[in-house]
N, C-alpha and C positions, 0 to 999 in steps of 0.2 A: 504493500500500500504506500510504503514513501516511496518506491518507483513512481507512484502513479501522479502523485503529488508534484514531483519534480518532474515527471514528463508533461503533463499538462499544464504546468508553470510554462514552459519551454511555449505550449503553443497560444500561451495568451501575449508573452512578449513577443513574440513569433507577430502576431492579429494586429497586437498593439503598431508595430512596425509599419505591417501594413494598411492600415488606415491611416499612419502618416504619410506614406507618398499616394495612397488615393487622394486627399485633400489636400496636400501639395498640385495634385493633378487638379480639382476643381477649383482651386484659389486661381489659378492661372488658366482657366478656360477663356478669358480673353487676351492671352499675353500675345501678342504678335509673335508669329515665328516660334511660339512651344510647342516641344514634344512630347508628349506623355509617357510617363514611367510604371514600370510592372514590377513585384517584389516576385525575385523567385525564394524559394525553399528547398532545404537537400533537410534528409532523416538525420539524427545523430546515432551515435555506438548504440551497437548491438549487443545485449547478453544473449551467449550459446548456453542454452540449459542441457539441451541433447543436441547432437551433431546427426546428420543422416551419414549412413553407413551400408554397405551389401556387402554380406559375405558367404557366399557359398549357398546363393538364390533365397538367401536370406536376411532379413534386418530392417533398417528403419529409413523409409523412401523420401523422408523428410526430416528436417532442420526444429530441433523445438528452440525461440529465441522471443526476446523481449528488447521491446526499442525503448530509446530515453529519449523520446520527443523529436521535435522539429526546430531547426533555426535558418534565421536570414542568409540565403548563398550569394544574392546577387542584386540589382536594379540595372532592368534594362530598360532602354528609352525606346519608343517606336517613331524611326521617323519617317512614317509616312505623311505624305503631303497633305496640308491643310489646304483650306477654300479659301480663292482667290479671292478679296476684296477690292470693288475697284474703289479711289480713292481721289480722283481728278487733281493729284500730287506729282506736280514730274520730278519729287524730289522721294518718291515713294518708291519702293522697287521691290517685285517677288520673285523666286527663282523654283522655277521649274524643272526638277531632276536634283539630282544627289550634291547640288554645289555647297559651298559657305562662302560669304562676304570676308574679306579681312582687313584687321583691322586693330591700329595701333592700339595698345594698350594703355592702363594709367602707367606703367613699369617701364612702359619702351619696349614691351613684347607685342607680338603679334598675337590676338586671339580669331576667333570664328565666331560667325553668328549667324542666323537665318534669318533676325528681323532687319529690315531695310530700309525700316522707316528714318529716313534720315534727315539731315538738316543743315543750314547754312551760317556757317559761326564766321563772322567778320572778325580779322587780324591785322595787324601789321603786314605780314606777307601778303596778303589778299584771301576772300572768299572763298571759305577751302569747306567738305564735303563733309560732314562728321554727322556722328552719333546723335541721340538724346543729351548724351553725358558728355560731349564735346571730344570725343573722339577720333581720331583721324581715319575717316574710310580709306582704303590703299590700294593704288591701280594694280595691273596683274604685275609689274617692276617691281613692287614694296613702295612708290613712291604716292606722298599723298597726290590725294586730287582738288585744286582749285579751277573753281568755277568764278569768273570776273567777268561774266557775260549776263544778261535776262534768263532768271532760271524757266519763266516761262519758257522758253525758247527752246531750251534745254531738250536733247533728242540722245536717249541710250534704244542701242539698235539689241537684237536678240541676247547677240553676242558680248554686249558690255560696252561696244566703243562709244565714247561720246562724242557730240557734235551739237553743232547750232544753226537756227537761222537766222541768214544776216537779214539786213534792211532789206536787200533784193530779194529776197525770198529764196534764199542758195543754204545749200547744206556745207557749212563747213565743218573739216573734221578737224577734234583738238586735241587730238594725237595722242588719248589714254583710253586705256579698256579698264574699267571696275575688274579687280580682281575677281577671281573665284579661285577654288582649291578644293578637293575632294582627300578621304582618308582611304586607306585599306582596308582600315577596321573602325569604322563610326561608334561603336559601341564602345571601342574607349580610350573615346573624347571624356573628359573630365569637365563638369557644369562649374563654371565657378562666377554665377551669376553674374547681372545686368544683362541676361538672354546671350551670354560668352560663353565658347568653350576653349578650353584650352589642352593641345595636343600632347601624347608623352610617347613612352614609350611603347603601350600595348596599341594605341591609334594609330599608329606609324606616323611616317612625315609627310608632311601635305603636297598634295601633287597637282600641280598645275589640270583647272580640272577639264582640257580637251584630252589629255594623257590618261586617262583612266574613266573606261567606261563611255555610256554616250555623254555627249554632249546637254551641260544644263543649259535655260534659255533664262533671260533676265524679262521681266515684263515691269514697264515704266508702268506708273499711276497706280497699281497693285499692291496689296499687301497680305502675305499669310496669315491668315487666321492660326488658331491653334489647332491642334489634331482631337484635338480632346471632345471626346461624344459625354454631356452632362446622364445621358440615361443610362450609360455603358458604368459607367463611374459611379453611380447609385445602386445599382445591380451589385456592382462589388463592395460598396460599403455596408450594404444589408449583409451580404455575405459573410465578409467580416464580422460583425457584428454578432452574425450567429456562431461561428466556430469562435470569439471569444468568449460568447456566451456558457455555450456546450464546454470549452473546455473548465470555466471557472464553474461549472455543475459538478466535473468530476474530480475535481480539490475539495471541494462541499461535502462529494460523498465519500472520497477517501477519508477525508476527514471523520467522518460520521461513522464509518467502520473502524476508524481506528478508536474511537470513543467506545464504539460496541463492546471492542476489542479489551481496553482497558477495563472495563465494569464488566469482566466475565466473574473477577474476583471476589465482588460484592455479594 
């Protein structure tokens, strides 16, 4: 019975867990550009009470064994694509296929993002392309990008390159493409908020993203929603809720047998 104690312990911290990144997932069902996270679980140690055995067309065809619960293995994020929002923003931008924006950091690193809602921060240099947070968005060079022309005007083709039109109504180009970058292994990218990720060892190194895979497309005036379905995420918080429930029933009744247990002496 204090097995049972401790393994059901295991799956309420287990539940607990995961109703934090479900309502991590619902808090952020309007973030631009989020992707929503899943808690996996793996079994913990097993006691062998009896081992299965044959010997001589004879013996035990199974395993007799007792688990000690469940814990958190992993969070994985899904990213599939969210719904386009148009947003008559030519300073707004959504990416279509497996790309990331890049994008100086507060550190002077480069991080990744999928939101593109961007914006126009006047400097001394000139009118350069950044973030919410003032950010430097970064051509596919590393180098930032200034814009010192009518951003209405302002023209990003599939592909990233920008350009404008003049007084004559002529397309000219200003000679930068909006980065993009794609991973080997997206799954691990490392979230390290303001909707950043930032790349390590197990994501590999970012690769220019015509080099791997198809080609993503940038769509001007758009913006990613989140991936996040509110009815998908309440299904599983009920879920939750019930296997925390069930499991803090069967601490109650461990409990309750072992009180049985104790007052056999009385």
């Amino acid at each position: 019975m204090m097995r049972a104690l401790w393994t059901a312990g295991s799956g309420m911290m287990a539940q607990q867990f995961n109703v934090d990144v479900i309502s991590n997932n619902l808090a952020n069902v309007n973030t631009t550009g989020y992707k929503k996270e899943r808690a996996e679980f793996k079994d913990l140690l097993y006691e062998t009470l009896d081992r299965a055995y044959m010997l001589a067309n004879q013996g035990k065809p199974v395993n007799l064994q007792a688990g000690h619960g469940t814990a958190v293995s992993a969070t994985v994020r899904n990213f599939a694509a969210g719904n386009l929002e148009k947003t008559e923003n030519p300073l707004d931008f959504a990416i279509e296929g497996d790309g990331f924006f890049t994008v100086m950091g507060p550190k002077g690193e480069v991080v990744y993002t999928r939101d593109g809602s961007f914006k126009l921060s006047i400097t001394e240099e000139g009118n350069k392309l950044t973030t919410s947070d003032g950010y430097s968005v970064l051509d596919d060079g590393g180098n930032e990008i200034f814009l010192d022309i009518d951003v209405a005007k302002l023209n990003v083709s599939p592909s990233g390159e920008l350009s404008y039109i003049d007084e004559k109504g002529l397309t000219v180009p200003m000679g930068q493409t909006i980065g993009l970058v794609k991973f080997p292994n997206r799954q691990g990218l490392e979230s390290i908020g303001s909707n950043f990720y930032a790349s390590n060892s197990a994501s590999g190194e970012p690769v220019p993203d015509a080099e791997l895979g198809s080609r993503s497309i940038i769509r001007q005036t758009f913006l990613e929603s989140s991936n996040v379905q509110v009815v998908e995420e309440m299904v599983k918080l009920i879920v939750a809720q019930r296997a925390y429930e069930i499991n803090s029933k069967s601490i109650q009744t461990a409990d309750e047998m072992l009180g049985m247990a104790n007052n056999l002496r009385r």
